[in-house]
C-alpha positions, 0 to 999 in steps of 0.5 A, spaced: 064 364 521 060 368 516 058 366 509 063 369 506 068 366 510 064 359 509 064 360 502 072 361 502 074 355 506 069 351 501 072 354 495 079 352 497 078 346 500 075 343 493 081 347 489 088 344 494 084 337 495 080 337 489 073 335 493 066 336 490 064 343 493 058 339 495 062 334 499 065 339 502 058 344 505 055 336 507 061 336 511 061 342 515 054 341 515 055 333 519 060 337 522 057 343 526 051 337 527 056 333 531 058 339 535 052 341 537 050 335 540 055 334 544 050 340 548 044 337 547 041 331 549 042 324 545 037 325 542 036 332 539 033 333 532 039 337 531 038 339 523 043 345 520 044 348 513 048 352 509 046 356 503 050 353 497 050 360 493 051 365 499 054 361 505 049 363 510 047 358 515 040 356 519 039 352 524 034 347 527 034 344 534 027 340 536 023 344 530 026 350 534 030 355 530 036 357 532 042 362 531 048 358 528 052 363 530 051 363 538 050 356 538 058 356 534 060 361 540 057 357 545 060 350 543 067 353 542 069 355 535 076 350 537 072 345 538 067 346 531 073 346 527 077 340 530 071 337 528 069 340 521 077 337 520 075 331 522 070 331 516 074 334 512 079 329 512 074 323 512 071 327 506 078 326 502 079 319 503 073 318 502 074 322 495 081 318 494 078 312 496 072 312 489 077 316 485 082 309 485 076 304 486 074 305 479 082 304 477 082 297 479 085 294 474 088 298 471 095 302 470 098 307 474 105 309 474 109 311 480 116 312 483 119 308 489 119 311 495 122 306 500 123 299 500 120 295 508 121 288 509 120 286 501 114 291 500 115 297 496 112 303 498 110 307 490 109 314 490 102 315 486 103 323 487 097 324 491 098 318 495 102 312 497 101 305 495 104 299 497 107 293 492 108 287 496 112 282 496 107 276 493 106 282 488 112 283 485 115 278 479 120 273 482 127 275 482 125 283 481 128 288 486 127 296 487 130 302 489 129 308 491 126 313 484 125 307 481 119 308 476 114 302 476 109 301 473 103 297 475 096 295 476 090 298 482 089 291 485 085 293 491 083 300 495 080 299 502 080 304 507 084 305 513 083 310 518 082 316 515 087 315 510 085 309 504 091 303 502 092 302 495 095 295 494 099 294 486 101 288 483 105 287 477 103 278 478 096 280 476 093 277 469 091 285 468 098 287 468 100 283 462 093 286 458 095 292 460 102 292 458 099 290 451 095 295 451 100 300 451 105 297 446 100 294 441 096 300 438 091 296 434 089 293 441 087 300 443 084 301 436 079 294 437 082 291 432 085 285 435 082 283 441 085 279 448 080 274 448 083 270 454 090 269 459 093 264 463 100 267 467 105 264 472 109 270 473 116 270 472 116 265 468 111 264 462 105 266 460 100 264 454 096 271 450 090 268 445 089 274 440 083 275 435 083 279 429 076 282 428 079 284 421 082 278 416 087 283 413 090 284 420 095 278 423 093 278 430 099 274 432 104 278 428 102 285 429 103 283 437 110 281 435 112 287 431 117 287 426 123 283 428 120 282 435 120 289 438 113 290 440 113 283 444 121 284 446 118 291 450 112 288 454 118 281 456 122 287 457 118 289 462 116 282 466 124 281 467 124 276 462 118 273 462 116 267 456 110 270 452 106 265 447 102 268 442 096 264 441 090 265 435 084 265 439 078 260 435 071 259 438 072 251 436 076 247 442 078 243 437 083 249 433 084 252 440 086 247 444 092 245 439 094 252 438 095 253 445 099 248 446 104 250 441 110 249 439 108 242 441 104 237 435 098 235 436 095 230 433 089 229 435 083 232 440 078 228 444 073 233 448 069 230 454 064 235 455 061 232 460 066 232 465 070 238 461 076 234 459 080 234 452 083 227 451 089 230 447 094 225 443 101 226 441 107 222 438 112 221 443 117 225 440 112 231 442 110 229 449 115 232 453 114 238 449 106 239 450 107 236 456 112 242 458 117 243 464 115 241 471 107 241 466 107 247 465 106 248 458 099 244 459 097 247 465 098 254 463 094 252 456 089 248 461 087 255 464 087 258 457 082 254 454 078 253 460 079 245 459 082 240 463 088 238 458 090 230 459 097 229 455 096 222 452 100 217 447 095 213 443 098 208 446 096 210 453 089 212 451 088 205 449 091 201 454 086 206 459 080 205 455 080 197 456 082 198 464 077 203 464 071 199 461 073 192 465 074 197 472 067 198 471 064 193 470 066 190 476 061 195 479 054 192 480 049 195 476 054 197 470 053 192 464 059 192 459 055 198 455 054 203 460 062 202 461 063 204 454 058 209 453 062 212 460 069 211 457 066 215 450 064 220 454 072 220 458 070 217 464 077 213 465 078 211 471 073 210 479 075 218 480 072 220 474 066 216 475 064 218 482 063 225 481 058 224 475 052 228 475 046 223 477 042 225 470 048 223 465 048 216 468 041 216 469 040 216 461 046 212 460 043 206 464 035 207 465 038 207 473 034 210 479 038 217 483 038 211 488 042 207 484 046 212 481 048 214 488 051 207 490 055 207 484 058 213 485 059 211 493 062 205 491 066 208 485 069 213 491 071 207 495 074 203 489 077 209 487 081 210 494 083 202 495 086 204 488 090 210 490 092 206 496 095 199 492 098 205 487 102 208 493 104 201 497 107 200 490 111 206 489 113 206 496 115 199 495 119 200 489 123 206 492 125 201 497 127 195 492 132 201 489 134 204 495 136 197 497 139 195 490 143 201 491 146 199 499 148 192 496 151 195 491 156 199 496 157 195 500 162 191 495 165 198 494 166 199 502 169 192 502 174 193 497 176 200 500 177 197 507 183 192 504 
């Protein structure tokens, strides 16, 4: 192997596989260590070094100066190269792993290679990545050639290879597709300042405008809908609501309920809840199907987002103060300083933090302890009567309705 041969294999190396010359000589170099010792003892300081600029190498063995060129005769220049392909191989995976590493999150596009068992083997060019199943939207299918677009979502090593997992469910995907379509996202003009997804089904965006004379909504729309059109297009149909972002909950919580009608807003900071009331001809609505429209607007706003009628409210208020009442040590002001503070029922009450109820009573951490350990075992006798009571309900109808057939199995009879 001489230098003008070393630095050919490097300079090759680096152009076909587009690995840095210095990972490259490092390589051979760990290479040529590793081989050598195989005719050493174990622990041999093995040391071997090849010049960047012209390719010659030296060596050292116990601070011994050896001739590289005899050592690599003596162990058999196979063996040297199998090894120094090893090395090479690992460096590239290793070059892959950084380059896709630092893509996580963001978008790539590929084509279907094949399809295995639901999972979606994506040709990025220099790789293959996998799509699978718990990745892909609900609903969607691919083909072989199709184009996908998706995000990185985790590289790792794998042998001497590296796996790159997409996902086309992920949050980022919809960031990244309005990244795409919306040029003023890209220009920093408007900003995603949060996003709640159930894939497949509805997600919620809240926009920012850092520019008053620019709508942040109506510029992620587009004229007659075409910008919003073409990332739903994407998500196989997906629901996307636009929502205007604001710091004050207040403004916030409404707009990310929409198009349901708020009246009004209840925030209990100390356990991160918005009491959120509505008129009835609105509850279904804010409320959403199977509940989701609150909980997608729950996790946009970062409150726990309760749905009331006002009447509702009311009637929880009362049952609240008198529930806690009944606990040792709570006096009727301490119960409606809980309830301004939304604790509403013996759940709420056994998870509050000992320096709120120490401020509110004048109590020790003792007594605060014993109220939660008796509000945890009243909040379980609670949820037990509620179940006895469902339960028993669900056979009052069932038997109601074995009644009422068996008149109709007589009649049928004659």
């Amino acid at each position: 192997m001489n230098p003008a041969e070393v630095l050919r294999i490097v300079d090759a190396i680096h152009r076909d596989k587009n690995i840095a010359k210095e990972i490259v000589f490092s390589a051979i170099e760990s290479a040529l260590v590793s081989a050598t010792r195989k005719y050493h003892h174990e622990d041999a300081e093995i040391m071997i070094h090849i010049s960047r600029e012209d390719g010659s190498i030296t060596g050292h063995i116990d601070g011994e100066p050896v001739d590289p060129e005899e050592t690599i005769g003596r162990i058999g220049a196979q063996t040297a190269k199998q090894v120094i392909i090893q090395k090479i191989r690992e460096a590239e995976r290793d070059a892959l792993y950084e380059e896709y590493n630092e893509m996580i999150g963001e978008m790539v596009n590929g084509t279907v290679h094949r399809v295995e068992g639901g999972a979606t083997i994506v040709s990025l060019g220099n790789v293959e990545s996998i799509l699978p199943r718990s990745e892909q939207i609900p609903g969607e299918s691919f083909h072989a050639n199709d184009r996908v677009q998706a995000i990185v979502y985790e590289v790792r090593k794998q042998g001497s290879r590296i796996k790159v997992v997409l996902s086309r469910t992920n949050r980022k995907f919809v960031l990244r597709l309005f990244d795409q379509e919306i040029p003023e996202i890209t220009d920093e003009v408007i900003s995603i300042r949060s996003i709640s997804r159930e894939p497949g089904y509805r997600s919620k965006v809240a926009v920012d405008s850092t520019d008053q004379r620019v709508d942040c909504v109506g510029a992620c729309v587009g004229v007659r809908g075409n910008r919003i059109k073409n990332i739903v297009d994407e998500l196989s149909g997906e629901r996307i609501d636009i929502v205007r972002w604001s710091d004050d909950p207040q403004d916030l919580i409404p707009n990310s309920l929409q198009p349901a009608e708020v009246e009004e807003v209840i925030l209990c900071e100390m356990i991160g809840r918005a009491i959120v009331l509505v008129r009835e001809d609105q509850l279904s609505l804010a409320i959403g199907r199977r509940g989701q429209n609150v909980r997608l607007a729950s996790k946009l706003c970062g409150w726990d987002i309760e749905i009331m009628l006002r009447s509702e409210l009311e009637d929880q208020i009362e049952r609240a103060i008198t529930n806690f009442c009944t606990i040792e040590g709570i006096t009727d002001e301490v119960a409606e300083q809980l309830v301004g503070e939304g604790f509403l029922s013996f759940d709420d009450l056994s998870v509050i933090e000992d320096e709120g109820l120490m401020q509110m009573g004048e109590y020790t951490a003792e007594a605060v302890e014993e109220i939660r350990d008796i509000a945890e075992k009243l909040g379980e006798e609670s949820e037990a009567a509620m179940k006895a009571e469902r339960r028993r309900a669900r056979e009052e109808k069932e038997a109601q309705k074995n009644a009422e057939k068996k008149p109709d199995d007589q009649k049928s009879g004659e």
